[in-house]
C-alpha positions in Angstrom: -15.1 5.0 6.5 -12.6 5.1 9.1 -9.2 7.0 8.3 -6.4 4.9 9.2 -2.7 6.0 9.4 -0.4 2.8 8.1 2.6 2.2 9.4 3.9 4.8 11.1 6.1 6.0 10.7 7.6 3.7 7.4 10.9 5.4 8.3 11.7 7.9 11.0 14.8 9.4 13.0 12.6 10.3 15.9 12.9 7.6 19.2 11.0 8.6 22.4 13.5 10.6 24.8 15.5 11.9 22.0 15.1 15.5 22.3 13.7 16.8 18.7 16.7 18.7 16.5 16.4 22.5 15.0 14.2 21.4 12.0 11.6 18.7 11.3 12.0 15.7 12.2 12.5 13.3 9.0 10.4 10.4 8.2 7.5 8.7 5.5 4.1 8.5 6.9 1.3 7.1 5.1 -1.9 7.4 5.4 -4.7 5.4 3.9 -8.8 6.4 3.3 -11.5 5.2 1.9 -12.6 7.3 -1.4 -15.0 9.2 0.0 -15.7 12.9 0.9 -15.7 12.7 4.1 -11.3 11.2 3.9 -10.4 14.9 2.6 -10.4 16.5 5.9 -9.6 13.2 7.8 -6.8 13.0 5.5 -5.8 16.8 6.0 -6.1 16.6 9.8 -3.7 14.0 9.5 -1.3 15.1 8.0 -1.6 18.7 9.8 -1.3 16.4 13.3 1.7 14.6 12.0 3.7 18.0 10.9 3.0 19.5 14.4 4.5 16.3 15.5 7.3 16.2 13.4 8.7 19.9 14.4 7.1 21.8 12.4 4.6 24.3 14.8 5.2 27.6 15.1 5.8 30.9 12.9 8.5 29.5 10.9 6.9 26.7 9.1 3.2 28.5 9.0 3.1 29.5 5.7 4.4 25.9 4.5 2.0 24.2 6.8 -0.8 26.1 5.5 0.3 25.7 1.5 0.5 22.2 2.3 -2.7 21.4 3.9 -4.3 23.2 0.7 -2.1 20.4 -1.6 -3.1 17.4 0.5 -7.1 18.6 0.7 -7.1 19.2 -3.2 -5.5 16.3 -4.3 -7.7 13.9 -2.2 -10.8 15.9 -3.5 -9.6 15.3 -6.6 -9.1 11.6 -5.8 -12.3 10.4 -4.2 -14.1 13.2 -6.7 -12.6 11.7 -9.9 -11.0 8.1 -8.9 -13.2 6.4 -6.7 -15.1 3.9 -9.3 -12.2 2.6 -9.5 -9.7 2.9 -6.4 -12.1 2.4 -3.3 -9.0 4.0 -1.5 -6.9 6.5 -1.1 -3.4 6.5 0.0 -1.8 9.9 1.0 1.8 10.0 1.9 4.1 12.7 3.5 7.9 12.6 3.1 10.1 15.1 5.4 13.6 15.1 4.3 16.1 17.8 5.6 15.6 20.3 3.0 12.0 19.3 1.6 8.5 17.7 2.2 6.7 16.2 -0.2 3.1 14.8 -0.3 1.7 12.4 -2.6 -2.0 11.0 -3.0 -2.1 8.0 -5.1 -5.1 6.0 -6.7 -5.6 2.8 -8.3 -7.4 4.8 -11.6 -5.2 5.2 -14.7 -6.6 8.8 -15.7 -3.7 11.1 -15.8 -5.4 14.6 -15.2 -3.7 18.0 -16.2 -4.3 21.5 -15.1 -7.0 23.1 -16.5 -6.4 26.6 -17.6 -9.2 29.1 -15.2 -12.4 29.4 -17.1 -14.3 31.7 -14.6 -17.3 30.5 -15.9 -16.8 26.8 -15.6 -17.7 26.0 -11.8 -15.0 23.9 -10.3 -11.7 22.3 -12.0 -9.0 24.2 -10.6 -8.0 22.4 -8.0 -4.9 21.2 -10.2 -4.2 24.6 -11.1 -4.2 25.6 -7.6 -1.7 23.2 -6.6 0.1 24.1 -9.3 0.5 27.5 -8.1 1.1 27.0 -4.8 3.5 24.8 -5.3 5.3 27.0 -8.0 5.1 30.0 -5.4 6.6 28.6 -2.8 9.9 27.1 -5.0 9.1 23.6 -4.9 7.8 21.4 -7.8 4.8 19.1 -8.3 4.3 16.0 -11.0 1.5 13.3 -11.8 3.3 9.6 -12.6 2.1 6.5 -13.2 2.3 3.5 -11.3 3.5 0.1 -11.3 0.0 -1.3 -11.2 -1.6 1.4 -13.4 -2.7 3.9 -11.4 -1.3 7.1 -10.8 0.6 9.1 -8.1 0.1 12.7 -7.9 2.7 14.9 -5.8 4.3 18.3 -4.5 7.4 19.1 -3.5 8.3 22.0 -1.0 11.4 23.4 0.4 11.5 23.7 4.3 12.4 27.6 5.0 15.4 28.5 5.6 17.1 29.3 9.7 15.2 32.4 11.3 12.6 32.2 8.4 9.3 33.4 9.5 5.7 34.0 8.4 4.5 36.8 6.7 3.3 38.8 10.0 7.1 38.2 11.4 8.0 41.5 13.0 11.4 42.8 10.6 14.3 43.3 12.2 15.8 46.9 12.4 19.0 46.4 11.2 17.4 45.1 7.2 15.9 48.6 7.4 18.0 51.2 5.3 15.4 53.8 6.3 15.3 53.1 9.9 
């Protein structure tokens, strides 16, 4: 039961003594777990360690850290919840680019699932529709795909924020103030 983080990084622009750039530093990590529930916050850990790493602390990127962390830890719930008689592992994988991140959590079992639509009194089953939302929120996109050896790949897509972006507590500047 032992999380494991697979080569890593698959591609990166980061070399030890290069000071990091303005923005995240690019790269694919993967990050592979046995289908169990104790991989969901393994899994979320490690991909909340790995953002840190890649440039993306502070204020700026709090809200997209945070929105992440909810994708990764509902779509490997859903994963070793749903998939695990047939994929004994998980494989969750974060993509920076310059303008975007993207996590994926793919499983070896064919079921494509859909949102469901929110049924308070149905317990449980929304974890789709929460990613959905998140993801639809923040301006990025989300998809389920098959793959080449029949199992499925599930994924979000967010923009990084934009220069001088900041979270939601971010004092406002004076000058964006008509009344001030």
């Amino acid at each position: 039961m032992e999380q494991t983080e697979k080569a890593v990084p698959v591609t990166a622009t980061w070399w030890p003594g290069r000071e990091p750039g303005p923005g995240p530093e690019p790269g694919v990590w993967r990050f592979s777990a046995l289908s169990h529930e104790a991989s969901v916050p393994r899994t979320r850990h490690a991909v909340r360690d790995r953002l840190l790493a890649q440039g993306m602390a502070g204020e700026r990127y709090q809200e997209l850290v945070d929105d992440l962390l909810l994708i990764v830890s509902e779509l490997v719930s859903n994963a070793v919840t749903h998939a695990a008689v047939l994929s004994p592992e998980v494989v969750c994988e974060l993509a920076i680019d310059p303008d975007r991140v993207r996590v994926s959590v793919l499983d070896g079992h064919p079921y494509r699932p859909k949102a469901q639509e929110n049924d308070p009194a149905r317990p449980g089953g929304r974890g789709l529709l929460l990613v959905k939302s998140v993801t639809l929120q923040a301006g990025g996109e989300c998809d389920v795909e098959r793959t080449e050896d029949g199992g499925k790949v599930i994924w979000a897509s967010l923009p990084l924020p934009g220069p001088g972006a900041a979270g939601p507590d971010a004092e406002a500047d004076p000058d964006d103030d008509p009344d001030y």
